[in-house]
VOLUMGU-326393 format. One record per residue (C-alpha): x, y, z. Coordinates in steps of 0.2 Angstrom, whole numbers, plus 2048, in hexadecimal, padded with zeros to 3 digits. Layout:
<pts>
east:north:up
X:Y:Z
...
</pts>
This chain:
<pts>
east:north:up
448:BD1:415
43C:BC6:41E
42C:BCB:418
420:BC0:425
427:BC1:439
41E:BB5:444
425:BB8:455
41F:BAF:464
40E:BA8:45D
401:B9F:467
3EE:B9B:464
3E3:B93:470
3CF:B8E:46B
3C7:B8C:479
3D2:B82:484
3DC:B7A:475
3EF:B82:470
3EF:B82:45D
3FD:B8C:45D
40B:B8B:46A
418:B9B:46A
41B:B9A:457
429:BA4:452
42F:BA2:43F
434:BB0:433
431:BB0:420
43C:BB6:413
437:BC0:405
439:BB9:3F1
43A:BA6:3F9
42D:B99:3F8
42B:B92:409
424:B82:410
41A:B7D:41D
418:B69:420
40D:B61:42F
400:B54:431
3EE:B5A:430
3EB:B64:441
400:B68:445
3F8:B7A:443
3FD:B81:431
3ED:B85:42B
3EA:B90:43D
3FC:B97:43A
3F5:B9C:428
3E7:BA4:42E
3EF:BAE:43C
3FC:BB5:42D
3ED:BBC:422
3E3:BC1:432
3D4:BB6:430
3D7:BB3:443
3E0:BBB:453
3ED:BB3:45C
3EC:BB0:46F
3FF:BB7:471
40C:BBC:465
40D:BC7:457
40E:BC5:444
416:BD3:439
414:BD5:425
41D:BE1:41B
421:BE9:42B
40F:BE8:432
408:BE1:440
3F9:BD7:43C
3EA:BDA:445
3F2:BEA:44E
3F7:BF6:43B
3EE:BEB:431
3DF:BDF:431
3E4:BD5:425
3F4:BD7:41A
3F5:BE3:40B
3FD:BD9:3FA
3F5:BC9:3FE
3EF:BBB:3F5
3E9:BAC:3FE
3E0:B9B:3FD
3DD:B93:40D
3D4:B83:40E
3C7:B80:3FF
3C5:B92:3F7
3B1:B9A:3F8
3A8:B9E:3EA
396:BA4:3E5
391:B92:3DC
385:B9A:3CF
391:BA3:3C7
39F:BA0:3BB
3AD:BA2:3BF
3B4:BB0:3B8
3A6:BB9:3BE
3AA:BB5:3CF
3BB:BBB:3CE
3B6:BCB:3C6
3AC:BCF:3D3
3B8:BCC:3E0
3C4:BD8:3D6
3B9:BE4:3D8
3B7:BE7:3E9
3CC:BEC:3E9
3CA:BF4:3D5
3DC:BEB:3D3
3D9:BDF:3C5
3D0:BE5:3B5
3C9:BD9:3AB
3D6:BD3:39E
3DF:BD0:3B1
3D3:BC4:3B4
3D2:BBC:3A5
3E6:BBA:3A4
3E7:BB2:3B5
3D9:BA6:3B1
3E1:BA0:3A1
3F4:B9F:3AC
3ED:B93:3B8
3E3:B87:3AA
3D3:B90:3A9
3C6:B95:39B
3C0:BA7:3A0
3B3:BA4:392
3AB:B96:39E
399:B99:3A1
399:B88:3AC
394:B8D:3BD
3A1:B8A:3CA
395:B7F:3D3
399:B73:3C5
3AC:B75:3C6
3B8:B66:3CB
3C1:B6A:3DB
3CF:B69:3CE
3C7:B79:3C8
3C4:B82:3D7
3D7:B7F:3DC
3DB:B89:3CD
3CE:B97:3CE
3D3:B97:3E0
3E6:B9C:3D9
3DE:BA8:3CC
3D4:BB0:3DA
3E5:BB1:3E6
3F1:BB9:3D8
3E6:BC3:3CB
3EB:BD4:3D6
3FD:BD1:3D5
400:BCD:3E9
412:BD1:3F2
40F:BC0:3FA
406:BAF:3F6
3FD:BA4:408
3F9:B93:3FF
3F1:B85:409
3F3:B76:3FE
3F0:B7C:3ED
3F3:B6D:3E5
3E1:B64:3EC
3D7:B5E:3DE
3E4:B60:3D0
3EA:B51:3C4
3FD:B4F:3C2
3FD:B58:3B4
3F5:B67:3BD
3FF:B68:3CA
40E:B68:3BF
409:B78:3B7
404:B7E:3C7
416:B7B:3CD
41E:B83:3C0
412:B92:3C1
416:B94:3D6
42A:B93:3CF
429:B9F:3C3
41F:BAD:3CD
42C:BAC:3D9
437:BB1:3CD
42F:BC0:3CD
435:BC4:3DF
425:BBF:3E7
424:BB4:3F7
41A:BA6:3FA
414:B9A:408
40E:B8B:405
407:B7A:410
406:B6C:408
405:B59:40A
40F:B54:3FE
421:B51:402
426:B55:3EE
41B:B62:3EE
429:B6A:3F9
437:B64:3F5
435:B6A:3E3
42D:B7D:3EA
434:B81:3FA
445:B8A:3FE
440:B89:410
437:B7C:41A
42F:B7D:42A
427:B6D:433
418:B70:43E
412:B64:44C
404:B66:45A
405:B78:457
417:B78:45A
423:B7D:44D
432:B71:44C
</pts>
C-alpha cells in the first residue's frame, strides 16, 4: 500500500519551475530516499507533502487524502524540514510539552521517553538558545516522533550530529520502521542512504530522474 501518491506535480515561484510534473509514489513500512544537489527541489517536494505550500499543478494524496483539497496538512505526521524552530528562552522540554499540547497527544512521560530515545536529558534546564545544532537535530526528532506518527518527513537529520550521533540516530530511524512506519528522508550523504533507504529517488532541476 502506497501511503504518499504524488501524481503530476509541478511548482512555479514566480516565473521559476521548482517542480516540474513530479510523479513518484511512496510505499508504506519502507524508508525512502530522496538525493539531489542543493536546489534539485527536495526540500520544495517536502514541503508540498506536508502542506506547508500548494502546488501550481498536480495533486498529492496521503493515507488516501488529497492534500490541500481533504486535508491542509496531513494527519499522523511528524516532520523536520530544514533547521527545526523553537522558542529560545526555554528548555527544551518545555518547548516540546507545549507543542504536545496543542494536539493532547503526548503526555509527559511521552516527552520525557522520546527525549531520552534520541540522546537527550529532559531534566535539562539549559535554554535551547544555548543548544549545539547537534542538539537541536535531536529535539527536532523528539519533537517529529513524540505523537507516535504513521509517517516520518526528514530533511537532513543528520546536520550537526557527530559520528557517533548519527549512528544512534541510524539505528533509531531502523528500528522504527520496524514498527511499520514509513519514512522519507533527504540527505546528502551518500552512506546515509545506502545504509537507510529501501528506495531511492534522485532529483535534479526539479525534475525527478
Amino acid at each position: 500500500m502506497n501511503v504518499i501518491e504524488v501524481e503530476n506535480v509541478s511548482l512555479t515561484l514566480g516565473k521559476n519551475p521548482i517542480l516540474t510534473d513530479v510523479s513518484v509514489s511512496f510505499e508504506e513500512g519502507k524508508i525512502h530516499g530522496l538525493i539531489g544537489r542543493n536546489g534539485s527541489g527536495k526540500t520544495m517536494l517536502l514541503k508540498c507533502i506536508c502542506g506547508f505550500i500548494k502546488p501550481t499543478k498536480g495533486q498529492i494524496i496521503v493515507d488516501g487524502k488529497r492534500v490541500g483539497k481533504d486535508v491542509d496538512f496531513p494527519k499522523d505526521m511528524g516532520v523536520i524540514i530544514e533547521t527545526p524552530g523553537f522558542i529560545p528562552y526555554y528548555s527544551g522540554y518545555k518547548n516540546l510539552k507545549i507543542l504536545a499540547g496543542l494536539s493532547g497527544k503526548a503526555d509527559k512521560e511521552k516527552i520525557k521517553e522520546c527525549m531520552q530515545r534520541v540522546g537527550l536529558d529532559p531534566n535539562l534546564k539549559r535554554h535551547v538558545k544555548k543548544y549545539s545544532l547537534g542538539m537541536r537535530q535531536r529535539l527536532g526528532l523528539a519533537q517529529a516522533i513524540m505523537e507516535d506518527p504513521k509517517t516520518l518527513i526528514l530533511d537532513e537529520p543528520f546536520n550537526g550530529l557527530d559520528k557517533d550521533g548519527v549512528q544512534e540516530m541510524r539505528e533509531y530511524l531502523l528500528g522504527y520502521k520496524e514498527h511499520g512506519k514509513t519514512i522519507l528522508i533527504c540527505s546528502h550523504s551518500a552512506e546515509d542512504i545506502s545504509i537507510l533507504c529501501d528506495t531511492v529517488h534522485e532529483m535534479d532541476k526539479g525534475v525527478l530522474t
